[in-house]
Structure formats: C-alpha cells, structure tokens
C-alpha positions as CSV (number, residue, x, y, z in Angstrom):
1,X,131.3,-34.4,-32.9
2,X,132.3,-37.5,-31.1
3,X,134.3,-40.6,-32.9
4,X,134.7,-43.7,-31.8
5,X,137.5,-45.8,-33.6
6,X,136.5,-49.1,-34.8
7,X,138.4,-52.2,-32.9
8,X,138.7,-54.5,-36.0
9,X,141.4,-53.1,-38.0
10,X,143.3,-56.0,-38.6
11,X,140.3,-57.1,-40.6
12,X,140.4,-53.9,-43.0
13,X,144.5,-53.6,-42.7
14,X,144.5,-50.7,-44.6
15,X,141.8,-48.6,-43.8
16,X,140.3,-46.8,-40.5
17,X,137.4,-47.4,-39.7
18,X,135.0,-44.9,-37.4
19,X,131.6,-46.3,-35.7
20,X,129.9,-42.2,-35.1
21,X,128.0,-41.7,-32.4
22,X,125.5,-39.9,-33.6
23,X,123.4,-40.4,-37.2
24,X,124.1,-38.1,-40.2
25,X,121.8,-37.7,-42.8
26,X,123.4,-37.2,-46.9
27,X,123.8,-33.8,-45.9
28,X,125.5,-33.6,-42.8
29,X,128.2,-36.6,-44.1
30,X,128.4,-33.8,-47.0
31,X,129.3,-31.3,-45.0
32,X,131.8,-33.9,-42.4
33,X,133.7,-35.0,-45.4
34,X,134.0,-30.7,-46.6
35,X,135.3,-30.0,-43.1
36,X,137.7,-32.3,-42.9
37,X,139.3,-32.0,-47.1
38,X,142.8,-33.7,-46.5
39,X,140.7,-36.8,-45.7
40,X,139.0,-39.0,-48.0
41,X,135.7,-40.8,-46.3
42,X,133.3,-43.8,-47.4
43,X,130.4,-44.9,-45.8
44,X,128.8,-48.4,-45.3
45,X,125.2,-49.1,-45.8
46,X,125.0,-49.6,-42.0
47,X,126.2,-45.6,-41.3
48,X,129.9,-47.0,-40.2
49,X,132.8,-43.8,-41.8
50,X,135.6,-45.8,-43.7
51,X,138.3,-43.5,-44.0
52,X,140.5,-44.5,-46.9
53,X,144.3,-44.2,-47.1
54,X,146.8,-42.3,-49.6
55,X,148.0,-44.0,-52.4
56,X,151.9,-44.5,-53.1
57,X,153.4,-42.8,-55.6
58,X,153.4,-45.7,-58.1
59,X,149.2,-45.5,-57.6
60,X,149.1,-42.9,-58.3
61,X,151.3,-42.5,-61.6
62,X,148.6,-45.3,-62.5
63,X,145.6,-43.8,-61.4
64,X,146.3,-40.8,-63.7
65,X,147.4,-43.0,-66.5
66,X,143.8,-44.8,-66.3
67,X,142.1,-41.2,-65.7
68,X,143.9,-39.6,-68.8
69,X,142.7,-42.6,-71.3
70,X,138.8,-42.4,-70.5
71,X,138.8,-38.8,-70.2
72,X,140.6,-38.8,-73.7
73,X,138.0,-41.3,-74.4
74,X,135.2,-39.2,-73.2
75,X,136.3,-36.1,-74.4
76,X,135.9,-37.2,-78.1
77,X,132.7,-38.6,-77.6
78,X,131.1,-36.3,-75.3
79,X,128.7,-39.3,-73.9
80,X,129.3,-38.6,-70.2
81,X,130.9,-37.6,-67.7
82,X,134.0,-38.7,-66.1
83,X,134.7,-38.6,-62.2
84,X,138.3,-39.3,-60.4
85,X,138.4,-40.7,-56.6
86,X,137.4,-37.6,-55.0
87,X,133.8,-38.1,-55.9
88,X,131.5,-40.0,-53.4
89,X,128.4,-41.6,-55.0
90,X,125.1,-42.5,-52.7
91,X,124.0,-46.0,-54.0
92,X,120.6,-47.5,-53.5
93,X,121.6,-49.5,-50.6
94,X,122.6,-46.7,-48.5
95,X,126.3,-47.2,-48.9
96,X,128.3,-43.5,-50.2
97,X,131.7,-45.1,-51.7
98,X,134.2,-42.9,-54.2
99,X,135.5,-45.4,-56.9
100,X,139.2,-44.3,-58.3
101,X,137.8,-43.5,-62.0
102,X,133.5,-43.4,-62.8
103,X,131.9,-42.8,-65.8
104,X,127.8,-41.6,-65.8
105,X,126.0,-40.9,-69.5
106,X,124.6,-37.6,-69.9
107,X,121.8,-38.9,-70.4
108,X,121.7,-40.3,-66.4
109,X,123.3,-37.1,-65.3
110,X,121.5,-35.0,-66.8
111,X,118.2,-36.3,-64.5
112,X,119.8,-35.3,-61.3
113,X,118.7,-31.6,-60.0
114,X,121.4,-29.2,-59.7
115,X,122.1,-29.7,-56.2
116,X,122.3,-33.4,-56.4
117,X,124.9,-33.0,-58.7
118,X,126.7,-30.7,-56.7
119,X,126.9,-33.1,-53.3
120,X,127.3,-36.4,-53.1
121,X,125.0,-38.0,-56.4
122,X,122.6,-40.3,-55.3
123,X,123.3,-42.6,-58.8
124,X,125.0,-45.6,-59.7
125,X,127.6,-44.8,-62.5
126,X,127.4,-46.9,-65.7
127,X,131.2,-47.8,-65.2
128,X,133.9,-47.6,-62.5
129,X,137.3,-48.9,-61.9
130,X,139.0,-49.6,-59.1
131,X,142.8,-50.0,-59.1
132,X,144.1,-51.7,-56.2
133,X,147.5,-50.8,-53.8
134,X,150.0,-53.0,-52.8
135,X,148.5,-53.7,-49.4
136,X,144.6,-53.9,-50.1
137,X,142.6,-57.5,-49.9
138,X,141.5,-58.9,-53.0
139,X,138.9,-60.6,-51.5
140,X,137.7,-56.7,-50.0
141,X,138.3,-55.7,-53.7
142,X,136.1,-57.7,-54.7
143,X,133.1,-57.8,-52.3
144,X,133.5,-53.8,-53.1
145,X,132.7,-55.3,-57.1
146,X,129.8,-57.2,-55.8
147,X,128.0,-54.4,-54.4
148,X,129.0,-51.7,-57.0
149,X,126.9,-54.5,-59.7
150,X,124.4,-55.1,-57.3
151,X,123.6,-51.4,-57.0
152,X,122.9,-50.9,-60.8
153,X,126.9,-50.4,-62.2
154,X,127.1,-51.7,-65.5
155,X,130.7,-52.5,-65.8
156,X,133.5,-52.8,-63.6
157,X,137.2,-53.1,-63.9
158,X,139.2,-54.6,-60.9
159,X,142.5,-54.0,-61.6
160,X,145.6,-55.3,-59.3
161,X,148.8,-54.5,-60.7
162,X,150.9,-56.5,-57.9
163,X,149.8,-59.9,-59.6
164,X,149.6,-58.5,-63.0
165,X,145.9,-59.5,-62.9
166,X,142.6,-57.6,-63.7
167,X,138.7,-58.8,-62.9
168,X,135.9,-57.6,-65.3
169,X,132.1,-57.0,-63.7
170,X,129.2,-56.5,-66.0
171,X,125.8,-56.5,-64.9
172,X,124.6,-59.4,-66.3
173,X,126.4,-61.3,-63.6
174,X,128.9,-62.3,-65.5
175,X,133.0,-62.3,-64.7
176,X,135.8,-62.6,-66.3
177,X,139.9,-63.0,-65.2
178,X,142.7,-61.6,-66.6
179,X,145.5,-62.9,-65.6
180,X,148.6,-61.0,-68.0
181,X,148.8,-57.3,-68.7
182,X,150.2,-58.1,-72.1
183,X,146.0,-57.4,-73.2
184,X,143.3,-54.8,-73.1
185,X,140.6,-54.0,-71.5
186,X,137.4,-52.9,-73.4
187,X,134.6,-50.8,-72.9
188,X,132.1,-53.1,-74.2
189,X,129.0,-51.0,-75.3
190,X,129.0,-49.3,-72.2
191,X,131.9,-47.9,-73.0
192,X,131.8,-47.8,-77.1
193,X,135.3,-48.5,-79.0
194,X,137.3,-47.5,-75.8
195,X,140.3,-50.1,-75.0
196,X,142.5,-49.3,-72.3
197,X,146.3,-51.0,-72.6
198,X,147.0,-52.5,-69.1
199,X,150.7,-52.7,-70.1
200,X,150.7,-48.8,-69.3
201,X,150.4,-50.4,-65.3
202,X,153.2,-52.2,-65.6
C-alpha cells in the first residue's frame, strides 16, 4: 500500500497525518490498523489516516488514574461497558476516532452483532473523555468535543491538566468551564453517582 504524508503538519503539531492513495472500506482500515499494532490510527470523515502520538509518562500515570475510577465505577454497577484509547469507534459522519476513556450502556452494546463488536463499533458512546498532553491544541481539543456531541455522545469531559482546567460537553448543547482542579467532575445521569476527583491530575 502506498502513503502519501500530509504537508500541513505545522497545523496538527503533534500528529501525522497520511492522505492514502487508495480508498478503504471499515474493513480494510480494520485490518491496516491490525497490521501495523505499535501504531495508533484515526480517521477523518473525509478518509484522511491521523496517526496519533505516544503519550509521556505523566499521561499516562493520568490516563490510568481516570481508567481505574470509571471502571471501579462501572464495575459496581454493571451498566456498561468501559473502553481505553485503543478502541476506534465509527461515528455517523464517517469519522473512526479512539477517545482515551468511553463508556457504552449495555443496553446500546448489546444491539451491535458480534462482529461489529469485535472491529471497529459503528456507535457513538454515551460518554468519553479525552485528556489532553502537554503539546496538543485546545482549540483541536475541542473541535474533537464538537463532533464527538454532534455524533450522538452524550457527555464529554475535556480535560487539560497543563492549565489546571477541564471542559464539560453534554448533548443538549450545553458547556461548562472548569477552571481549578480543587473540584469534581460528575457523571450526571449518564453516568449515575459517579464523581471523578480532578486533583488526582495534579
């Protein structure tokens, strides 16, 4: 397969992106992203392969703080099921993008065949966060919001632990700014009872 690296980097700083030049279908991006496992890919609505960097070490002791509250959370209530940054996700616009932490009801889950659940699941998960790096663009960040709530998430966390901040999405259009880690997030009643201490990203 032929690549064909993207000339506006400066624009996406932290990511690579590749323009193919041939089309894949779900199934054949499926199969791409299994061949090539030390990678992690998204893909744009318009077919363009994003392929998303490492985290730092401090990201990743915070990525596994937030995993390990919601799957303590989950595990408890046994609502859903919880998905870390490895999954990809096909939303109704075409896009495939892996969130660091999603959430799905049984109840949605359990609609998908087996094989959908086993590839890329063409659903939008009732919740996702996404914690940002030291080098990504809020303004990215949050485009990346926009369309997760546009494509049927319910709630979303945007979390950016450089500035001590944190963004909430619901799908009601509403936002709101956090702008201290000395507070918690909530669940809401997608999430019922579950508050997540953002001083543990401190």
């Amino acid at each position: 397969m032929t690549l064909a690296v993207s000339s506006s980097l400066a624009e996406y700083q932290n990511e690579l992106r590749l323009d193919l030049l041939i089309d894949m279908d779900d199934d054949a991006f499926f199969e791409f992203c299994q061949r090539n496992p030390e990678l992690r890919f998204e893909r744009n609505p318009d077919g363009t392969i994003i392929i998303m960097p490492l985290t730092g070490g401090k990201t990743g002791i915070r990525n596994s703080e937030l995993s390990f509250e919601v799957v303590l959370w989950n595990r408890a209530r046994r609502l859903g099921q919880v998905f870390d940054s490895s999954t990809g996700f096909r939303f109704p616009n075409g896009a495939m993008r892996s969130p660091d932490i999603a959430w799905i009801s049984n109840q949605k889950w359990d609609l998908l065949t087996a094989r959908e659940q086993e590839k890329f699941p063409p659903v939008s998960p009732e919740f996702i966060v996404e914690l940002m790096s030291a080098n990504d663009k809020l303004k990215q960040a949050q485009a990346k919001m926009t369309e997760y709530i546009e494509n049927g998430v319910l709630l979303a966390w945007l979390i950016n632990p450089k500035d001590q901040e944190a963004y909430v999405y619901r799908s009601n259009g509403s936002t709101h700014h956090i702008t201290d880690f000395d507070q918690y997030l909530s669940g809401e009643d997608i999430l019922p009872d579950f508050k997540f201490d953002l001083r543990l990203l401190k």
